[in-house]
OpenMM code with the backbone's topology and positions (N, CA, C; nanometers):
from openmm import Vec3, app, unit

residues = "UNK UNK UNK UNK UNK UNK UNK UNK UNK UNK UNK UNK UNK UNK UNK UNK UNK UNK UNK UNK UNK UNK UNK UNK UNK UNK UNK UNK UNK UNK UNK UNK UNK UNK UNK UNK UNK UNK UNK UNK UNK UNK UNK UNK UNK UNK UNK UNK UNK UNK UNK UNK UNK UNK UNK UNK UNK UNK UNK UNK UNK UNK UNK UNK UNK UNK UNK UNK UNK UNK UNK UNK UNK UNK UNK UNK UNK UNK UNK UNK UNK UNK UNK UNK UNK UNK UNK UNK UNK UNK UNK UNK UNK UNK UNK UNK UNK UNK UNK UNK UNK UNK UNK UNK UNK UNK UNK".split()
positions = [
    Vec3(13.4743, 6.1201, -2.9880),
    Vec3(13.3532, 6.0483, -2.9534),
    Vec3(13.2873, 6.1207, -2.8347),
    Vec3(13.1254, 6.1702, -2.8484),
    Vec3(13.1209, 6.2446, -2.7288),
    Vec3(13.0890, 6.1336, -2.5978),
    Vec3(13.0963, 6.2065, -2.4922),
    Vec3(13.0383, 6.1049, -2.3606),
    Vec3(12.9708, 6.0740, -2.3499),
    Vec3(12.8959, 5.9429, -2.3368),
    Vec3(12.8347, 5.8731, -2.2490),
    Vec3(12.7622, 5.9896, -2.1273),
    Vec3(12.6026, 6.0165, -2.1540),
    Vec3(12.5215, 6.0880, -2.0478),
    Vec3(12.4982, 6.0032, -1.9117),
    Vec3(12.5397, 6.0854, -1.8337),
    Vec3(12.5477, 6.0196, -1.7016),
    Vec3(12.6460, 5.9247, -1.6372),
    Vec3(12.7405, 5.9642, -1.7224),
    Vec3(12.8472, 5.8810, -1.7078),
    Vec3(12.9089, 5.9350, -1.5170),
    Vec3(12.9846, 6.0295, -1.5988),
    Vec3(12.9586, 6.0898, -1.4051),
    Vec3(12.8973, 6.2253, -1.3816),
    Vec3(12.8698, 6.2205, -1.2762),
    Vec3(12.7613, 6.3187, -1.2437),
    Vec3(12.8352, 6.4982, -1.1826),
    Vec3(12.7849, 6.5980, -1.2065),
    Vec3(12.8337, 6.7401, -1.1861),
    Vec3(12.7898, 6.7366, -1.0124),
    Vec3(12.8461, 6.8118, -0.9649),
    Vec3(12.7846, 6.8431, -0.7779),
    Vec3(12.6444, 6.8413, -0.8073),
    Vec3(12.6086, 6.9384, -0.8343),
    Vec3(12.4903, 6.9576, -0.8612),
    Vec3(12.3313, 6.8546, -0.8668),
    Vec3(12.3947, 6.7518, -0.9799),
    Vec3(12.3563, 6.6045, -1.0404),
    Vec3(12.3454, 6.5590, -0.8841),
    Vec3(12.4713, 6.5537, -0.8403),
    Vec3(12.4737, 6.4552, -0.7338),
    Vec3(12.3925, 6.5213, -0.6017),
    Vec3(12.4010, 6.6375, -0.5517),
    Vec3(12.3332, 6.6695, -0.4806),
    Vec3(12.1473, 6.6883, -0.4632),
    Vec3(12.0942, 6.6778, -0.6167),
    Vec3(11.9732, 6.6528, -0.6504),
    Vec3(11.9142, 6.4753, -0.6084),
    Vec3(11.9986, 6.4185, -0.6534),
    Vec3(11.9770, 6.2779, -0.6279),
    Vec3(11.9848, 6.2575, -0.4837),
    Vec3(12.0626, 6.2977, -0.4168),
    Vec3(12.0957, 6.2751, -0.2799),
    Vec3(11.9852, 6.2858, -0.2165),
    Vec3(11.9196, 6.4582, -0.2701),
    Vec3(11.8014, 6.4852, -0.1863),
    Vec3(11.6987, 6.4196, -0.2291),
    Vec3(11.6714, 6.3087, -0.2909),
    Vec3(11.5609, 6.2333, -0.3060),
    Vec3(11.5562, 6.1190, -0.2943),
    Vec3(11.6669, 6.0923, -0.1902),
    Vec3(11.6752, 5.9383, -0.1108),
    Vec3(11.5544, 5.9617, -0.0209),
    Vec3(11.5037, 6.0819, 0.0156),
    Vec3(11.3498, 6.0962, 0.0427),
    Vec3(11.2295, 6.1673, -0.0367),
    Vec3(11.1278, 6.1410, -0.0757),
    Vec3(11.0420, 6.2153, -0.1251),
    Vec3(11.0428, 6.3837, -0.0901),
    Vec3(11.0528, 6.4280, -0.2193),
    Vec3(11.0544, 6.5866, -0.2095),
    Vec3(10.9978, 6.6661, -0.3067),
    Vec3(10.9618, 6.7730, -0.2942),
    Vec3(10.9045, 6.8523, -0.4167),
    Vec3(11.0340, 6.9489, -0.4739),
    Vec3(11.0147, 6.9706, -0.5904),
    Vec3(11.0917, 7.0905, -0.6480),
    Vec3(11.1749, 7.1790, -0.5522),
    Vec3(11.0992, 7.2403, -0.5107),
    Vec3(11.1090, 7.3307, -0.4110),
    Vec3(11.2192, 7.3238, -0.3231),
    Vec3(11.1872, 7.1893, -0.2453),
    Vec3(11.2210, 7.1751, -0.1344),
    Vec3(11.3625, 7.1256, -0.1510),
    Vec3(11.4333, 7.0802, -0.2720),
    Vec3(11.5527, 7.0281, -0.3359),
    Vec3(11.6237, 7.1883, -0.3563),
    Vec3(11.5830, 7.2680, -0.3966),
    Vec3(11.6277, 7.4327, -0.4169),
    Vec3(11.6914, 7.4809, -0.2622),
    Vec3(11.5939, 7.4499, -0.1578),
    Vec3(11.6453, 7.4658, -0.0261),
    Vec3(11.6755, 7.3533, 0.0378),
    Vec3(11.6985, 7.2542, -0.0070),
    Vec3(11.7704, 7.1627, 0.0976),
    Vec3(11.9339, 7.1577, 0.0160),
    Vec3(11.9556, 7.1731, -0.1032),
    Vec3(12.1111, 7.1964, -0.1095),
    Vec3(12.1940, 7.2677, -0.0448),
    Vec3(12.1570, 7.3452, -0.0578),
    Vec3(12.2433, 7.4551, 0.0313),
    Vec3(12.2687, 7.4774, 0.1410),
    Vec3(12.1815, 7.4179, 0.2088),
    Vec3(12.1861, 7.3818, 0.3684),
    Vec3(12.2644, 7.2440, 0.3764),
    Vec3(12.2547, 7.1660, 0.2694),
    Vec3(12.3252, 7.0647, 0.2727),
    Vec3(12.4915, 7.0496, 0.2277),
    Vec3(12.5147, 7.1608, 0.1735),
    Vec3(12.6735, 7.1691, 0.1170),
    Vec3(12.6981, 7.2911, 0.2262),
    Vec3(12.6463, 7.3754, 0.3048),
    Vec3(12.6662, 7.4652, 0.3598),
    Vec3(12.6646, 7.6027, 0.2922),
    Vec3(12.6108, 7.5929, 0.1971),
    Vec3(12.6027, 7.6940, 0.0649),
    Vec3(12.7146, 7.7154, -0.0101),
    Vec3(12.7814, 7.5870, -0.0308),
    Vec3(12.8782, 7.5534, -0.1028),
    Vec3(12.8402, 7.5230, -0.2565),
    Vec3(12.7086, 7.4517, -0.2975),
    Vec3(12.6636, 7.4063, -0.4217),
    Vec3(12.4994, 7.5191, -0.3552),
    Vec3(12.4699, 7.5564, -0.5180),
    Vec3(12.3572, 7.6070, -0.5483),
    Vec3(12.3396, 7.5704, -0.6379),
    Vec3(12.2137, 7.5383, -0.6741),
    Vec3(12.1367, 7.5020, -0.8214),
    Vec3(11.9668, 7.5737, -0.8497),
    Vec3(12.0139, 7.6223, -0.9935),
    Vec3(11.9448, 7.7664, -0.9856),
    Vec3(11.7828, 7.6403, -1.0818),
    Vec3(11.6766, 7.7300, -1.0320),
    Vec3(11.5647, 7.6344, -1.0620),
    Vec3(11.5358, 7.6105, -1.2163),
    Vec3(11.5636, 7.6667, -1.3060),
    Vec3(11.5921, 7.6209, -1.4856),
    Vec3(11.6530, 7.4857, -1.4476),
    Vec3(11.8101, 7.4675, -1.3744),
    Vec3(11.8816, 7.3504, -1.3982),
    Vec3(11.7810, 7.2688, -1.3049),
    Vec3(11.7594, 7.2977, -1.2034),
    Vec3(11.6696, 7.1998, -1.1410),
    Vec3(11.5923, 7.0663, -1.2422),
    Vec3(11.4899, 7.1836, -1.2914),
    Vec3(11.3624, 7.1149, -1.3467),
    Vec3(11.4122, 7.0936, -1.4740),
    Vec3(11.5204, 7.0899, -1.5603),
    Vec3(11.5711, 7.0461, -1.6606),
    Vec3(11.6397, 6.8934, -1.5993),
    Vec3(11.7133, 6.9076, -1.5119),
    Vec3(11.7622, 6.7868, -1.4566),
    Vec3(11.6439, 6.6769, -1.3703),
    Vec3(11.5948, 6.7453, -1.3260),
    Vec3(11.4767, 6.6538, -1.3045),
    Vec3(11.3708, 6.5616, -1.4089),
    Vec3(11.3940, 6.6382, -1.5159),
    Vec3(11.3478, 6.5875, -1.6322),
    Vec3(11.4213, 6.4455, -1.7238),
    Vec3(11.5549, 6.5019, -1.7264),
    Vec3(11.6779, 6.4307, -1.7755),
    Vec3(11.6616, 6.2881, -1.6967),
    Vec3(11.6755, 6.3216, -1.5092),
    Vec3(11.6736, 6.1690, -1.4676),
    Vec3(11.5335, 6.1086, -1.5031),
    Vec3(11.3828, 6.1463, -1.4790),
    Vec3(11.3163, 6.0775, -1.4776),
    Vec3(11.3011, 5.9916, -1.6243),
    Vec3(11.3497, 6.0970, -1.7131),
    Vec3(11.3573, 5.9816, -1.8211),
    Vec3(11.4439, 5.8879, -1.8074),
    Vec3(11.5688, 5.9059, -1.7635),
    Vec3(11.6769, 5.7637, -1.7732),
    Vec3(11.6367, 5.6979, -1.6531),
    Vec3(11.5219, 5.7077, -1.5906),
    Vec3(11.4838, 5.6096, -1.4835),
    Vec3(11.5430, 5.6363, -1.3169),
    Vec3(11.6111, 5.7415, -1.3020),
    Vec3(11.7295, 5.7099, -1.1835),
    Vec3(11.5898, 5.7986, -1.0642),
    Vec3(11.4929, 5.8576, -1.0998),
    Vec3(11.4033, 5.9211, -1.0111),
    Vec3(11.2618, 5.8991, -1.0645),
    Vec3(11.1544, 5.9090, -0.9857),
    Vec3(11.0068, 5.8860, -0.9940),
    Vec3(10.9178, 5.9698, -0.9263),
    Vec3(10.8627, 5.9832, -1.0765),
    Vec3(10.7303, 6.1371, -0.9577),
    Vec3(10.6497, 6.1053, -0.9240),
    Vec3(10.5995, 6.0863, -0.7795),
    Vec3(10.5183, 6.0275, -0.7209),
    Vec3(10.4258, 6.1027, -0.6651),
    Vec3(10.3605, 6.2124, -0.6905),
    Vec3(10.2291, 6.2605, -0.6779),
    Vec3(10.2868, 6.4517, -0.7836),
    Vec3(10.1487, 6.4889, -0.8177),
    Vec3(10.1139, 6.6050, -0.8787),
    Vec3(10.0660, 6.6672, -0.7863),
    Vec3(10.0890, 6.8350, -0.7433),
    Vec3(9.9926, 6.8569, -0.6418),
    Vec3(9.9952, 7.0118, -0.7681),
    Vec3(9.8672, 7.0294, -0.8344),
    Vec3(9.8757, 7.1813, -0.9330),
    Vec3(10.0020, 7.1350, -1.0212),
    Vec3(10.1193, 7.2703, -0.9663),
    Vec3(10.2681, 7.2952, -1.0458),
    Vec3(10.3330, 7.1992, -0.9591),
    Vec3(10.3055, 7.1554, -0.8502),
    Vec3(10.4481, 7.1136, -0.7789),
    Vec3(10.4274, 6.9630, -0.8047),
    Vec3(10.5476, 6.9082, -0.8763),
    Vec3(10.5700, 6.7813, -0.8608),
    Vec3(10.6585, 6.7409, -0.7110),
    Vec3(10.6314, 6.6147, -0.6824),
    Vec3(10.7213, 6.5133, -0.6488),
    Vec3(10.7849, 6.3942, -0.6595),
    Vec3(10.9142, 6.3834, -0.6240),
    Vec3(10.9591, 6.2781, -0.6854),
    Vec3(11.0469, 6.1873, -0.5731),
    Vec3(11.1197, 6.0969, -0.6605),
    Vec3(11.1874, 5.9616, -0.5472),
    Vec3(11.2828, 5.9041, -0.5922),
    Vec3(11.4196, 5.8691, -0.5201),
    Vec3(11.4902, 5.8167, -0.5848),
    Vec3(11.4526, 5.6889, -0.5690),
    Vec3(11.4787, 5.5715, -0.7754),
    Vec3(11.4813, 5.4589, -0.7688),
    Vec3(11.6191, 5.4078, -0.7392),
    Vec3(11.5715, 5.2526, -0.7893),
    Vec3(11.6867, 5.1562, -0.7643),
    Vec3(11.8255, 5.2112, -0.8282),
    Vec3(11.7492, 5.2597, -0.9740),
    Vec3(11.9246, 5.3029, -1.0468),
    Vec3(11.9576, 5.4221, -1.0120),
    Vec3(11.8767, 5.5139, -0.9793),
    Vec3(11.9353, 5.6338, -0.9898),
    Vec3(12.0029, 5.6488, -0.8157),
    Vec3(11.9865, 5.5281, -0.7168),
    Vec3(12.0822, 5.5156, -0.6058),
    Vec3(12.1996, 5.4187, -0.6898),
    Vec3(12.1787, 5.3392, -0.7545),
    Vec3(12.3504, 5.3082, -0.7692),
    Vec3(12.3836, 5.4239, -0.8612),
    Vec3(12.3277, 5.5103, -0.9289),
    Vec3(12.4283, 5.5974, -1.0169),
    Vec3(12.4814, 5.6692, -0.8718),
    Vec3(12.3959, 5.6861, -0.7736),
    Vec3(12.4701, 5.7925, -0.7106),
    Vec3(12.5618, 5.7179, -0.6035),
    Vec3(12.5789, 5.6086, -0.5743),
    Vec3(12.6533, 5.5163, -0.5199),
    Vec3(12.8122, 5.5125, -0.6282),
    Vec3(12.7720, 5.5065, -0.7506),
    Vec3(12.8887, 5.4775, -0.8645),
    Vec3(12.9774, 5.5480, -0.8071),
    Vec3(12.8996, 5.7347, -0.8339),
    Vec3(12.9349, 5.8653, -0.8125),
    Vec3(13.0718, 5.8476, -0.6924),
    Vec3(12.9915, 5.8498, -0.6115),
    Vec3(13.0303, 5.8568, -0.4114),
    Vec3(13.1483, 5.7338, -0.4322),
    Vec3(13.1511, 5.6522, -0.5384),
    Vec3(13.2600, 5.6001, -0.5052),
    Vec3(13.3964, 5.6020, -0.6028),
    Vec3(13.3511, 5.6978, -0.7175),
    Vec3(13.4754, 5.7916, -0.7667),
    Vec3(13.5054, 5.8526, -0.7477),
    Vec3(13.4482, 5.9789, -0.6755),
    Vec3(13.5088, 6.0786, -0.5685),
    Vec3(13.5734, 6.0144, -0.4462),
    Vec3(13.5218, 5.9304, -0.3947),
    Vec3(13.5896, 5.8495, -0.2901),
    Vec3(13.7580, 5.8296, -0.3687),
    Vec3(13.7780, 5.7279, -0.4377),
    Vec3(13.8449, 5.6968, -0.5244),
    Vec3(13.9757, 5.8303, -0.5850),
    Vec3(13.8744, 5.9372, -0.6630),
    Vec3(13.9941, 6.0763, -0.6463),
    Vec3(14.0119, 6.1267, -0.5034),
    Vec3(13.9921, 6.1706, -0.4067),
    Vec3(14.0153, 6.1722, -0.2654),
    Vec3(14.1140, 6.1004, -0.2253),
    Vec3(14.1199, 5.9917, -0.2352),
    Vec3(14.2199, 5.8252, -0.2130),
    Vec3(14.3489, 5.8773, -0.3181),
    Vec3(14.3339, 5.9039, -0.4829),
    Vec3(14.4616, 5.9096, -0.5087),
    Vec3(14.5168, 6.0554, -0.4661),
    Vec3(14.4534, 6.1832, -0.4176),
    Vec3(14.4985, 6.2997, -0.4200),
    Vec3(14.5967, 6.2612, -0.2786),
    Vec3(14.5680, 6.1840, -0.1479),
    Vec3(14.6044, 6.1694, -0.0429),
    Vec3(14.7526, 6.0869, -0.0927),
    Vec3(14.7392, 5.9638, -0.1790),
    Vec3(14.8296, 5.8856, -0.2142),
    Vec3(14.9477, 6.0131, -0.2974),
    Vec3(14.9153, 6.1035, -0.3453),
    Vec3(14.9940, 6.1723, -0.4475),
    Vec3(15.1143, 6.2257, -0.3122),
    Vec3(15.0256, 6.3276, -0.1898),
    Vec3(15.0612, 6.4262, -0.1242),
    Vec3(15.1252, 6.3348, 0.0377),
    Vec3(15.0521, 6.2250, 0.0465),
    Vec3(15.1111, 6.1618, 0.1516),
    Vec3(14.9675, 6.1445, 0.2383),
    Vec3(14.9593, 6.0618, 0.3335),
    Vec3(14.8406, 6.0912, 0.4446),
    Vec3(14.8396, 6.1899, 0.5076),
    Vec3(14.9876, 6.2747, 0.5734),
    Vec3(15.0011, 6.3283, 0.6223),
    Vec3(14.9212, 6.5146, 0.5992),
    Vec3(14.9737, 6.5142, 0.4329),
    Vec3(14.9088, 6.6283, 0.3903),
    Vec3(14.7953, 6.6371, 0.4344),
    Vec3(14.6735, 6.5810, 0.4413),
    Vec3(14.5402, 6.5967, 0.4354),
    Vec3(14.4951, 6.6073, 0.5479),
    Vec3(14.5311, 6.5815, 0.6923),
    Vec3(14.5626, 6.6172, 0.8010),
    Vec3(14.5217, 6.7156, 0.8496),
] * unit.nanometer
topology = app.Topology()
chain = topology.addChain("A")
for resn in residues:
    res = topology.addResidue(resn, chain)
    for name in ("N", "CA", "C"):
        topology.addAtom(name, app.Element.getBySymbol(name[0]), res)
C-alpha cells in the first residue's frame, strides 16, 4: 500500500515550512536554510518550487502577494500543525535513541 503524502515530512519539507512561519519569497527560503541548519540541509530551487506547489495545494502554505516571477507565501493553520506533528516525532525518535543508549550517552 503506498504512503499516505505528507505523512511525515523529509528535512527539507520541514525546513521550508519552518521558514514560512514568516512571510517570504522563493528566494529568500533558498537562503534562509542554510543559514538556518548551518549548511547542514540545502534545497536546490526545482525542489523548492515543486514543494511549494505540493503544500499550497494541500493547504499547509498561502501565497500572499505576486510581485512579476517572485511569489510569496505563509504558513497556515495546517501546514503549522503538520510541522508541529513533524517536531514532535523527531522529538519522540530523539527520546527513544537516548532511552536505547542511556541519558548518559547523549551527553
Amino acid at each position: 500500500m503506498p504512503r499516505a503524502k505528507f505523512q511525515t515530512l523529509t528535512e527539507q519539507m520541514f525546513y521550508i515550512l519552518l521558514c514560512l512561519k514568516d512571510e517570504c519569497y522563493g528566494m529568500d527560503i533558498l537562503d534562509k536554510v542554510p543559514v538556518m541548519t548551518d549548511n547542514r540541509v540545502n534545497v536546490g530551487s526545482g525542489t523548492l518550487y515543486n514543494l511549494l506547489e505540493q503544500f499550497s495545494d494541500a493547504g499547509f502554505i498561502h501565497e500572499t502577494k505576486v510581485d512579476g516571477r517572485r511569489r510569496s507565501y505563509i504558513l497556515t493553520d495546517k501546514g503549522k500543525e503538520m510541522l508541529d506533528k513533524e517536531y514532535h516525532r523527531v522529538c519522540a525518535q530523539a527520546m527513544d535513541y537516548r532511552r536505547a543508549f542511556g541519558e548518559e550517552e547523549h551527553k
